[in-house]
py3Dmol code that shows the C-alpha trace and the ligand (Angstrom):
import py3Dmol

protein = """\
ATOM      1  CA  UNK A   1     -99.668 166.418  17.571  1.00  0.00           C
ATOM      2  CA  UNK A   2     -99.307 164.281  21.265  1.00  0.00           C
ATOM      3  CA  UNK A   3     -97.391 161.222  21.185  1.00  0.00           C
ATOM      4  CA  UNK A   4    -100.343 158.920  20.202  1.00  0.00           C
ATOM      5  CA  UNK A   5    -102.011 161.073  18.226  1.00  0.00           C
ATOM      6  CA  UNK A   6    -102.977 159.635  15.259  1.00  0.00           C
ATOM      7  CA  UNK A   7    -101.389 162.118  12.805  1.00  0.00           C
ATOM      8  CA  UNK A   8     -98.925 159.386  10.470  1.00  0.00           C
ATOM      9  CA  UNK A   9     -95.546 160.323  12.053  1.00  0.00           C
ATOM     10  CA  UNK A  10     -91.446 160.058  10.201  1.00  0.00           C
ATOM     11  CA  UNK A  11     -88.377 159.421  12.133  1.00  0.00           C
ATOM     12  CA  UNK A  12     -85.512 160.845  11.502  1.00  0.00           C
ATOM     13  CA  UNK A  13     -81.957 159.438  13.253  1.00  0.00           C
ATOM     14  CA  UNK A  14     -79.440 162.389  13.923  1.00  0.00           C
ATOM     15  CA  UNK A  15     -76.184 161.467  13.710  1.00  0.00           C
ATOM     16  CA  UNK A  16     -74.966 164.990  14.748  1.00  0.00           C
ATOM     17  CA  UNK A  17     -77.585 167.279  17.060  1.00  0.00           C
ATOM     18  CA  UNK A  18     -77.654 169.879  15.448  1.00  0.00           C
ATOM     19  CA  UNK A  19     -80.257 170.169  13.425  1.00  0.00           C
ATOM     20  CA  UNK A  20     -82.600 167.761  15.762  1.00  0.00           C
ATOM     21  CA  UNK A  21     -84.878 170.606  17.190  1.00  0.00           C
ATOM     22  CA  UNK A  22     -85.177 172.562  13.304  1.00  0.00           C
ATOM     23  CA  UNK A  23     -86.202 169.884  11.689  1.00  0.00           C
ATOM     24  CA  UNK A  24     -88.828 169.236  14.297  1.00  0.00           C
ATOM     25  CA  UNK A  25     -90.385 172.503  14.079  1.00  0.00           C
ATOM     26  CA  UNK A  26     -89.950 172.054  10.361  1.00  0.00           C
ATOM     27  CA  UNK A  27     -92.248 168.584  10.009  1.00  0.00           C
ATOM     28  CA  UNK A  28     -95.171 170.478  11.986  1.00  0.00           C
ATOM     29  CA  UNK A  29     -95.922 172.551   8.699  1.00  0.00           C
ATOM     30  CA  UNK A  30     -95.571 169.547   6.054  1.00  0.00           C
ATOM     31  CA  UNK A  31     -98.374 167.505   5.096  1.00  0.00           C
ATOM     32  CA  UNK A  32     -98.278 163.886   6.871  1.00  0.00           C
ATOM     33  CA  UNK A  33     -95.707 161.357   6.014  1.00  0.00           C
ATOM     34  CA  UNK A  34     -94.787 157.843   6.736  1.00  0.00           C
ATOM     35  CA  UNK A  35     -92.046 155.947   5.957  1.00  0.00           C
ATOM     36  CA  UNK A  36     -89.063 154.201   7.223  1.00  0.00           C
ATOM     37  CA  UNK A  37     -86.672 156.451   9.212  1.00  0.00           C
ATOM     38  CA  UNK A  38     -84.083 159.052   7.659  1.00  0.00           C
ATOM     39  CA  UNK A  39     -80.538 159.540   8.731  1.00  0.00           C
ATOM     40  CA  UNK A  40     -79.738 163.237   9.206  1.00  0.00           C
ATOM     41  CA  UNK A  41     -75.895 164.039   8.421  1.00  0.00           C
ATOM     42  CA  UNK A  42     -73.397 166.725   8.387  1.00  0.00           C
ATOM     43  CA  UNK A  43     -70.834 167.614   6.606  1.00  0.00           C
ATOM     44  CA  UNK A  44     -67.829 169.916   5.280  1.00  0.00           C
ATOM     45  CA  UNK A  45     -67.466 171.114   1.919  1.00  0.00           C
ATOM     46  CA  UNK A  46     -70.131 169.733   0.372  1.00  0.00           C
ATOM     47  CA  UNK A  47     -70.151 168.734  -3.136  1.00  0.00           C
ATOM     48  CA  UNK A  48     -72.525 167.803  -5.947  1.00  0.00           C
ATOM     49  CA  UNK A  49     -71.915 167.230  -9.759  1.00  0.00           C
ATOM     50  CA  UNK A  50     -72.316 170.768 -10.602  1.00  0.00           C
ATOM     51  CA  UNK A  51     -70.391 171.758  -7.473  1.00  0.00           C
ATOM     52  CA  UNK A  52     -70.434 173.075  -4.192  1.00  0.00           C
ATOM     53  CA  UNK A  53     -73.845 171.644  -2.625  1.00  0.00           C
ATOM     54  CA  UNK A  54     -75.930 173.164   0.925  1.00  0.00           C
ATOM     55  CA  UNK A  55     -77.300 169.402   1.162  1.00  0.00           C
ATOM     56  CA  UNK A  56     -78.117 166.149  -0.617  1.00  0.00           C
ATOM     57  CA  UNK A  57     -80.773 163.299  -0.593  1.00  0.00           C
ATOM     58  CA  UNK A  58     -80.344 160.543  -1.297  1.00  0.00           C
ATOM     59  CA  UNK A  59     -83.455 158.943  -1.406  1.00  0.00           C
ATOM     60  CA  UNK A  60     -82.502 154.806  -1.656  1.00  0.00           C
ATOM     61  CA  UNK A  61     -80.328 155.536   1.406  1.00  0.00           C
ATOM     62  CA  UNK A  62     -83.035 156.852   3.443  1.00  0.00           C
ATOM     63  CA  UNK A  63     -79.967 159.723   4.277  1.00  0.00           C
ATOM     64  CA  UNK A  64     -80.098 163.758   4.063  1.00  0.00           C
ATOM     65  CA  UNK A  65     -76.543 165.476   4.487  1.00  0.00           C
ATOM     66  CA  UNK A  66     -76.621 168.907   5.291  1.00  0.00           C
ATOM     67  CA  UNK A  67     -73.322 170.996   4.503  1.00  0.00           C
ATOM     68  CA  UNK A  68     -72.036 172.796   7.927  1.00  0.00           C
ATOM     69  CA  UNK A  69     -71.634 176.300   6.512  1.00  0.00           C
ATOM     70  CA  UNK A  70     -75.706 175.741   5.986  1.00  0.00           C
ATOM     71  CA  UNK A  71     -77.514 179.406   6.534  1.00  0.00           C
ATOM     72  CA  UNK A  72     -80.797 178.408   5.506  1.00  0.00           C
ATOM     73  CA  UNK A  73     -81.935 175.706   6.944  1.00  0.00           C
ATOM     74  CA  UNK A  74     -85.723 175.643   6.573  1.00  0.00           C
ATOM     75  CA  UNK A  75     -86.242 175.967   2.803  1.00  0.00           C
ATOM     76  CA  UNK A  76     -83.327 173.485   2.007  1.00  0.00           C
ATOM     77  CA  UNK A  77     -84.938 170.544   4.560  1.00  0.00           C
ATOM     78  CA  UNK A  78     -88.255 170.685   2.886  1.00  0.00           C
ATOM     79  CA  UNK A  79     -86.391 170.694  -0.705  1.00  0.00           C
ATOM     80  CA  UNK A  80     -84.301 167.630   0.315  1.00  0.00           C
ATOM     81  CA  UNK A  81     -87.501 165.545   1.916  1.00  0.00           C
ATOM     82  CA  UNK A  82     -89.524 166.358  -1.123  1.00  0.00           C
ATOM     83  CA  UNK A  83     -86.793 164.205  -3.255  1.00  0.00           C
ATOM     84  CA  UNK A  84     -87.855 161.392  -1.259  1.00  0.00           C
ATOM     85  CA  UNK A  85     -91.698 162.116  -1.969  1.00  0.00           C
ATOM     86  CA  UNK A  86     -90.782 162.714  -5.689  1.00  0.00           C
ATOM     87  CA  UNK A  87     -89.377 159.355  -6.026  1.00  0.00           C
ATOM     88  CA  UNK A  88     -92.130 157.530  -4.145  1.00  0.00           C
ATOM     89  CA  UNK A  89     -94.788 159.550  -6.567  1.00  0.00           C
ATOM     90  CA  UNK A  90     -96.135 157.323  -8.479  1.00  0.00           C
ATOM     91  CA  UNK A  91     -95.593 157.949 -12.735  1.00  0.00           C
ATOM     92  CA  UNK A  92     -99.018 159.488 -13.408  1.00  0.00           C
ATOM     93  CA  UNK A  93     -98.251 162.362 -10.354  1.00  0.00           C
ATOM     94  CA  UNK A  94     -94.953 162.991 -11.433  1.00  0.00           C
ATOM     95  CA  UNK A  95     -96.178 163.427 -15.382  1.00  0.00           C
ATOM     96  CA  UNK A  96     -98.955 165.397 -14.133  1.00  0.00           C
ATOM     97  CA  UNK A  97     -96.417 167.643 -12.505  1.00  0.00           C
ATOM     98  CA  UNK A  98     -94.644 167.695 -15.837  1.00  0.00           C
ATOM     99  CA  UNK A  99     -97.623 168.679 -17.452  1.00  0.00           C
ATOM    100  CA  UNK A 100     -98.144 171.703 -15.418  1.00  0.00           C
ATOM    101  CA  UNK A 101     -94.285 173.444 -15.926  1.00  0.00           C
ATOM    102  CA  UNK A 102     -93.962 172.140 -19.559  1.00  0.00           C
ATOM    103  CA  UNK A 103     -97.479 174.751 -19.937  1.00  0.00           C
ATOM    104  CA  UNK A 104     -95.096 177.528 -18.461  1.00  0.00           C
ATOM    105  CA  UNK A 105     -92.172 176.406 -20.475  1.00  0.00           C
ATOM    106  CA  UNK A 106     -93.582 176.323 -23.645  1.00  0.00           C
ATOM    107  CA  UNK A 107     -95.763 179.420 -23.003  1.00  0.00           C
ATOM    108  CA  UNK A 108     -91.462 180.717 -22.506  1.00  0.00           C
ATOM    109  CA  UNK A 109     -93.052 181.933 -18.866  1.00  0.00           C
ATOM    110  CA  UNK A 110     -89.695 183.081 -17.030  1.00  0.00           C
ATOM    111  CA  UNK A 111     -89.263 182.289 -13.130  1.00  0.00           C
ATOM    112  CA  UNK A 112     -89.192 179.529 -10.467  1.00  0.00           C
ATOM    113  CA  UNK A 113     -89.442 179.553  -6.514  1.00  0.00           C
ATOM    114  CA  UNK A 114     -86.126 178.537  -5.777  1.00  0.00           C
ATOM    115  CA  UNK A 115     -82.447 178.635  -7.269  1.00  0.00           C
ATOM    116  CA  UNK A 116     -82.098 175.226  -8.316  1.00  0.00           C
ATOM    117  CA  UNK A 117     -85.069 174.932 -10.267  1.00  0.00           C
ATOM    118  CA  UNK A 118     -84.306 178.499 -11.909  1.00  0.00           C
ATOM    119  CA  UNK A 119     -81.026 177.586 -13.459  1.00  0.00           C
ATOM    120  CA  UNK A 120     -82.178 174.540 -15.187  1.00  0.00           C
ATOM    121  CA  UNK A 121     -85.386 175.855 -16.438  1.00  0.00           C
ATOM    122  CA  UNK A 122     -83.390 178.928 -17.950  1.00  0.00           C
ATOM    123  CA  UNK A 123     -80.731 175.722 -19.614  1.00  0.00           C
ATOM    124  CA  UNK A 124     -83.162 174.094 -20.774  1.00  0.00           C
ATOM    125  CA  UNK A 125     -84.471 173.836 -25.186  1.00  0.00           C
ATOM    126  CA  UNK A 126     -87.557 173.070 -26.860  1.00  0.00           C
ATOM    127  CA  UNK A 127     -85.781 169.717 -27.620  1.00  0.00           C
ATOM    128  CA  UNK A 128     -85.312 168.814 -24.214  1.00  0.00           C
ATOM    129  CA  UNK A 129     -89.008 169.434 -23.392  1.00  0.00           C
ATOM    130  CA  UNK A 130     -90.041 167.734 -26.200  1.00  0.00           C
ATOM    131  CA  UNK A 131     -87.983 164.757 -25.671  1.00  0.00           C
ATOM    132  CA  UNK A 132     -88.107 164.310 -22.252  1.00  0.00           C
ATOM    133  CA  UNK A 133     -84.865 164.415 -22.179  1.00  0.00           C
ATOM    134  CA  UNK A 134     -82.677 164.102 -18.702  1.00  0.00           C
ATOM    135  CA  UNK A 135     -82.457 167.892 -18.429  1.00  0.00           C
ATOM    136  CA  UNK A 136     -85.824 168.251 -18.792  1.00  0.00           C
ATOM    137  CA  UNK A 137     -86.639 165.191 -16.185  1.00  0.00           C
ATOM    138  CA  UNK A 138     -83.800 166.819 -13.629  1.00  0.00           C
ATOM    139  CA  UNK A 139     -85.686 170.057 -14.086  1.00  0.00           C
ATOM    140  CA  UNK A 140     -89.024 168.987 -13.023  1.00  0.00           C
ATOM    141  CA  UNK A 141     -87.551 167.133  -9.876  1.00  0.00           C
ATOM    142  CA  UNK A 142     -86.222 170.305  -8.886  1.00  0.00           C
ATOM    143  CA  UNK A 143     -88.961 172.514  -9.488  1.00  0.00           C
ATOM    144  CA  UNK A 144     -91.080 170.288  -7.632  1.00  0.00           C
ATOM    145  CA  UNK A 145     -89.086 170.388  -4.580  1.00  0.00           C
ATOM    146  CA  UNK A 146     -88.477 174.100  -4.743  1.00  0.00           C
ATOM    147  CA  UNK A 147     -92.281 174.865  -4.887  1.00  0.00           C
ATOM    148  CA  UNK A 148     -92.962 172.508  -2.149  1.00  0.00           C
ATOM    149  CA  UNK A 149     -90.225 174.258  -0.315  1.00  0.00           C
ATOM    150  CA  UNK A 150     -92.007 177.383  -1.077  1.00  0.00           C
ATOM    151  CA  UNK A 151     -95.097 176.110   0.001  1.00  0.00           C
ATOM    152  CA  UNK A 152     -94.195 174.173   3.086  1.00  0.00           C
ATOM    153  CA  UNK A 153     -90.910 175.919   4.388  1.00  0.00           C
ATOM    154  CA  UNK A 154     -92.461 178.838   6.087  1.00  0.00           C
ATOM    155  CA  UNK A 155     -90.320 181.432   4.384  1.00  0.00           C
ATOM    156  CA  UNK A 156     -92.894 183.674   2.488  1.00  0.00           C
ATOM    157  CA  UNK A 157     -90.514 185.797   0.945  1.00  0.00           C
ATOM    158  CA  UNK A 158     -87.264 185.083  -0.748  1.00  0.00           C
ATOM    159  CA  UNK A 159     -85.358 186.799  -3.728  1.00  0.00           C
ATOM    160  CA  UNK A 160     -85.214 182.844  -5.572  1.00  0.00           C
ATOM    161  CA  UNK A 161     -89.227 183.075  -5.904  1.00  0.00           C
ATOM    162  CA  UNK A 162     -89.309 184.294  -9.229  1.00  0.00           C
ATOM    163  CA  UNK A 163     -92.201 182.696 -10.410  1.00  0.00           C
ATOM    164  CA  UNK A 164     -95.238 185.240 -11.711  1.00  0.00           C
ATOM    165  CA  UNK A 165     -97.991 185.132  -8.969  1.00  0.00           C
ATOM    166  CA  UNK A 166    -100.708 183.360 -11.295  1.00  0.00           C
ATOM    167  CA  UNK A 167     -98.207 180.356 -12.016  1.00  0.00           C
ATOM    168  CA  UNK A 168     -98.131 180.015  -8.013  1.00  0.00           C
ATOM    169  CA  UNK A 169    -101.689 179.858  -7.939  1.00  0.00           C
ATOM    170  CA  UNK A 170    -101.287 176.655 -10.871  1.00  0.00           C
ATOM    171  CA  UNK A 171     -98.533 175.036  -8.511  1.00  0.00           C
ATOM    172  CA  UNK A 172    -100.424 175.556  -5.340  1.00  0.00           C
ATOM    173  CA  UNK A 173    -103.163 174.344  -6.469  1.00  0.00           C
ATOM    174  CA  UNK A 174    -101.497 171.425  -8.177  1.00  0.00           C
ATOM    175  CA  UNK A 175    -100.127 170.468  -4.598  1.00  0.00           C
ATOM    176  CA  UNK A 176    -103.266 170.863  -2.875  1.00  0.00           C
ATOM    177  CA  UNK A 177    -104.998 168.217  -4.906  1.00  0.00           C
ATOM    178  CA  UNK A 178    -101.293 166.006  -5.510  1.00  0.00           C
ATOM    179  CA  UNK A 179     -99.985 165.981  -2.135  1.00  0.00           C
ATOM    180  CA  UNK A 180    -102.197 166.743   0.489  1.00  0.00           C
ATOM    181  CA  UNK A 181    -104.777 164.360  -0.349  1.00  0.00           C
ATOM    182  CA  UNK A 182    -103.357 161.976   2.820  1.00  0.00           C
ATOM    183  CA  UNK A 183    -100.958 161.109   4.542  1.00  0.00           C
ATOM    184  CA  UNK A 184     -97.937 161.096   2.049  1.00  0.00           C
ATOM    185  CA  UNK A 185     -95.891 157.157   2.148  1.00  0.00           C
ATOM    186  CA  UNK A 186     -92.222 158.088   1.388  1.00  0.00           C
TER     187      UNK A 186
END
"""
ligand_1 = """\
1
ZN
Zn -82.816 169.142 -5.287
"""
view = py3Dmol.view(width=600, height=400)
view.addModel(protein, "pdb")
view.setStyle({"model": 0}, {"cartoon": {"style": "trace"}})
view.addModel(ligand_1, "xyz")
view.setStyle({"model": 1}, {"stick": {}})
view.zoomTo()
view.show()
Protein backbone atom coordinates (compact mmCIF):
# COMPACT_ATOMS: atom_id res chain seq x y z
CA UNK A 1 0.00 0.00 0.00
CA UNK A 2 0.79 4.17 -0.56
CA UNK A 3 2.68 5.83 2.03
CA UNK A 4 -0.36 6.75 4.23
CA UNK A 5 -2.25 4.03 3.63
CA UNK A 6 -3.55 2.69 6.52
CA UNK A 7 -2.26 -0.91 6.18
CA UNK A 8 -0.08 -1.27 9.94
CA UNK A 9 3.46 -0.92 8.47
CA UNK A 10 7.32 -2.57 10.11
CA UNK A 11 10.59 -0.95 9.64
CA UNK A 12 13.36 -2.58 9.11
CA UNK A 13 17.10 -0.67 9.40
CA UNK A 14 19.67 -2.20 6.85
CA UNK A 15 22.88 -2.09 7.93
CA UNK A 16 24.21 -3.57 4.61
CA UNK A 17 21.88 -2.94 1.21
CA UNK A 18 21.62 -5.80 0.15
CA UNK A 19 18.80 -7.32 0.98
CA UNK A 20 16.74 -3.80 1.27
CA UNK A 21 14.64 -4.23 -2.01
CA UNK A 22 13.90 -8.45 -1.18
CA UNK A 23 12.70 -7.96 1.84
CA UNK A 24 10.39 -5.28 0.57
CA UNK A 25 8.82 -7.33 -1.98
CA UNK A 26 8.82 -10.00 0.69
CA UNK A 27 6.50 -7.92 3.47
CA UNK A 28 3.82 -7.28 0.56
CA UNK A 29 2.69 -11.06 0.89
CA UNK A 30 2.74 -11.30 4.90
CA UNK A 31 -0.15 -10.53 6.90
CA UNK A 32 0.15 -6.92 8.66
CA UNK A 33 2.60 -6.26 11.36
CA UNK A 34 3.60 -3.60 13.74
CA UNK A 35 6.23 -3.29 15.90
CA UNK A 36 9.34 -1.49 16.71
CA UNK A 37 11.95 -1.55 13.89
CA UNK A 38 14.34 -4.61 12.98
CA UNK A 39 17.98 -4.39 12.19
CA UNK A 40 18.83 -6.38 9.05
CA UNK A 41 22.56 -7.84 9.18
CA UNK A 42 25.04 -9.75 7.26
CA UNK A 43 27.37 -11.92 7.84
CA UNK A 44 30.21 -14.66 7.06
CA UNK A 45 30.18 -18.05 8.21
CA UNK A 46 27.35 -18.17 10.05
CA UNK A 47 26.93 -20.29 12.99
CA UNK A 48 24.25 -21.69 15.28
CA UNK A 49 24.41 -24.37 18.11
CA UNK A 50 23.92 -27.18 15.82
CA UNK A 51 26.19 -25.52 13.26
CA UNK A 52 26.52 -23.77 10.21
CA UNK A 53 23.32 -21.35 10.13
CA UNK A 54 21.66 -19.33 6.60
CA UNK A 55 20.32 -16.69 9.32
CA UNK A 56 19.31 -16.00 12.91
CA UNK A 57 16.67 -13.97 14.95
CA UNK A 58 17.02 -12.86 17.58
CA UNK A 59 13.92 -11.67 18.68
CA UNK A 60 14.84 -9.40 22.15
CA UNK A 61 17.35 -7.66 19.85
CA UNK A 62 14.89 -6.63 17.38
CA UNK A 63 18.04 -8.03 14.83
CA UNK A 64 17.88 -10.68 11.78
CA UNK A 65 21.46 -11.74 10.42
CA UNK A 66 21.47 -13.22 7.22
CA UNK A 67 24.66 -15.43 6.30
CA UNK A 68 26.33 -13.99 2.87
CA UNK A 69 26.57 -17.29 1.01
CA UNK A 70 22.46 -16.99 1.49
CA UNK A 71 20.73 -18.66 -1.86
CA UNK A 72 17.35 -18.55 -0.68
CA UNK A 73 16.38 -15.65 0.48
CA UNK A 74 12.58 -15.56 0.49
CA UNK A 75 11.63 -18.65 2.51
CA UNK A 76 14.43 -18.01 5.16
CA UNK A 77 13.13 -14.05 5.79
CA UNK A 78 9.64 -15.14 6.47
CA UNK A 79 11.08 -18.12 8.80
CA UNK A 80 13.27 -15.62 10.73
CA UNK A 81 10.28 -12.79 11.16
CA UNK A 82 7.92 -15.48 12.25
CA UNK A 83 10.39 -16.07 15.44
CA UNK A 84 9.56 -12.67 16.35
CA UNK A 85 5.66 -13.32 15.95
CA UNK A 86 6.14 -16.68 17.82
CA UNK A 87 7.50 -15.00 20.77
CA UNK A 88 4.98 -12.15 20.86
CA UNK A 89 2.06 -15.05 20.57
CA UNK A 90 0.51 -15.04 23.40
CA UNK A 91 0.55 -18.80 25.55
CA UNK A 92 -2.93 -19.97 24.51
CA UNK A 93 -1.81 -19.43 20.43
CA UNK A 94 1.34 -20.96 20.84
CA UNK A 95 -0.34 -24.20 22.83
CA UNK A 96 -2.95 -24.19 20.32
CA UNK A 97 -0.24 -24.54 17.73
CA UNK A 98 1.13 -27.33 19.87
CA UNK A 99 -2.01 -28.93 19.87
CA UNK A 100 -2.30 -29.16 16.21
CA UNK A 101 1.48 -30.99 15.43
CA UNK A 102 1.38 -33.05 18.70
CA UNK A 103 -2.16 -34.64 16.63
CA UNK A 104 0.38 -35.42 13.71
CA UNK A 105 3.05 -36.56 16.04
CA UNK A 106 1.28 -38.86 17.95
CA UNK A 107 -0.81 -40.07 14.97
CA UNK A 108 3.52 -40.88 13.95
CA UNK A 109 2.36 -38.64 10.64
CA UNK A 110 5.91 -38.22 8.85
CA UNK A 111 6.79 -34.73 7.11
CA UNK A 112 7.16 -30.95 7.65
CA UNK A 113 7.37 -27.86 5.19
CA UNK A 114 10.75 -26.95 5.77
CA UNK A 115 14.23 -28.51 6.87
CA UNK A 116 14.46 -27.26 10.22
CA UNK A 117 11.28 -28.33 11.44
CA UNK A 118 11.85 -31.88 9.69
CA UNK A 119 14.93 -32.83 11.60
CA UNK A 120 13.59 -32.19 14.97
CA UNK A 121 10.26 -33.69 14.48
CA UNK A 122 12.06 -36.95 13.13
CA UNK A 123 14.51 -36.51 16.86
CA UNK A 124 11.97 -36.19 18.68
CA UNK A 125 10.16 -39.35 21.50
CA UNK A 126 6.90 -39.91 22.91
CA UNK A 127 8.58 -38.59 26.14
CA UNK A 128 9.44 -35.41 24.79
CA UNK A 129 5.86 -34.82 23.54
CA UNK A 130 4.51 -35.87 26.52
CA UNK A 131 6.62 -33.80 28.69
CA UNK A 132 6.89 -30.84 26.93
CA UNK A 133 10.12 -31.15 27.03
CA UNK A 134 12.69 -28.44 25.30
CA UNK A 135 12.94 -30.59 22.17
CA UNK A 136 9.55 -30.79 21.87
CA UNK A 137 9.05 -26.79 22.62
CA UNK A 138 12.16 -26.05 19.97
CA UNK A 139 10.23 -28.24 17.57
CA UNK A 140 7.04 -26.45 17.52
CA UNK A 141 8.87 -22.98 17.15
CA UNK A 142 10.30 -24.28 14.14
CA UNK A 143 7.51 -25.87 12.58
CA UNK A 144 5.62 -22.85 13.04
CA UNK A 145 7.95 -20.71 11.23
CA UNK A 146 8.54 -23.19 8.46
CA UNK A 147 4.74 -23.43 7.67
CA UNK A 148 4.38 -19.77 7.80
CA UNK A 149 7.31 -19.67 5.49
CA UNK A 150 5.45 -22.04 3.37
CA UNK A 151 2.51 -20.13 3.49
CA UNK A 152 3.76 -16.60 3.19
CA UNK A 153 7.17 -16.96 1.25
CA UNK A 154 5.83 -17.30 -2.20
CA UNK A 155 7.76 -20.43 -3.04
CA UNK A 156 4.98 -23.06 -3.82
CA UNK A 157 7.17 -25.79 -4.38
CA UNK A 158 10.20 -26.97 -2.54
CA UNK A 159 11.75 -30.53 -1.93
CA UNK A 160 11.68 -29.54 2.32
CA UNK A 161 7.66 -29.58 2.06
CA UNK A 162 7.19 -32.92 3.14
CA UNK A 163 4.18 -32.59 4.91
CA UNK A 164 1.01 -34.90 3.50
CA UNK A 165 -1.40 -32.44 1.70
CA UNK A 166 -4.37 -32.92 4.33
CA UNK A 167 -1.97 -31.85 7.31
CA UNK A 168 -1.43 -28.52 5.13
CA UNK A 169 -4.96 -28.04 4.95
CA UNK A 170 -4.89 -28.39 9.30
CA UNK A 171 -1.89 -25.80 9.32
CA UNK A 172 -3.40 -23.47 6.83
CA UNK A 173 -6.25 -23.35 8.28
CA UNK A 174 -4.79 -23.03 11.74
CA UNK A 175 -3.02 -19.77 10.39
CA UNK A 176 -5.94 -18.39 8.80
CA UNK A 177 -7.89 -18.18 12.01
CA UNK A 178 -4.28 -17.62 14.38
CA UNK A 179 -2.59 -15.09 12.42
CA UNK A 180 -4.48 -13.31 10.05
CA UNK A 181 -7.14 -12.26 12.26
CA UNK A 182 -5.37 -8.44 12.29
CA UNK A 183 -2.78 -6.78 12.08
CA UNK A 184 -0.07 -8.99 13.84
CA UNK A 185 1.97 -6.66 17.02
CA UNK A 186 5.53 -8.17 17.01
ZN1 LIG B 1 14.10 -21.07 13.09
Amino acid sequence: MAPGGSRPSLHFIFEDRTYQAPVRRALRRLPPMTGAPIRIRTAQGLRDRHGEAHAGAFPRERRIVFDRSLKEFRRIFVHELFHFVWLRKGNAARRSYEDLVKAECLAGLPGELGWSAEWRKRALTPRDVETRSRRWREYCCESFCDSAAWLYSGVERHAEFTLAAPRRKHRRAWFAKAVEGGALSI
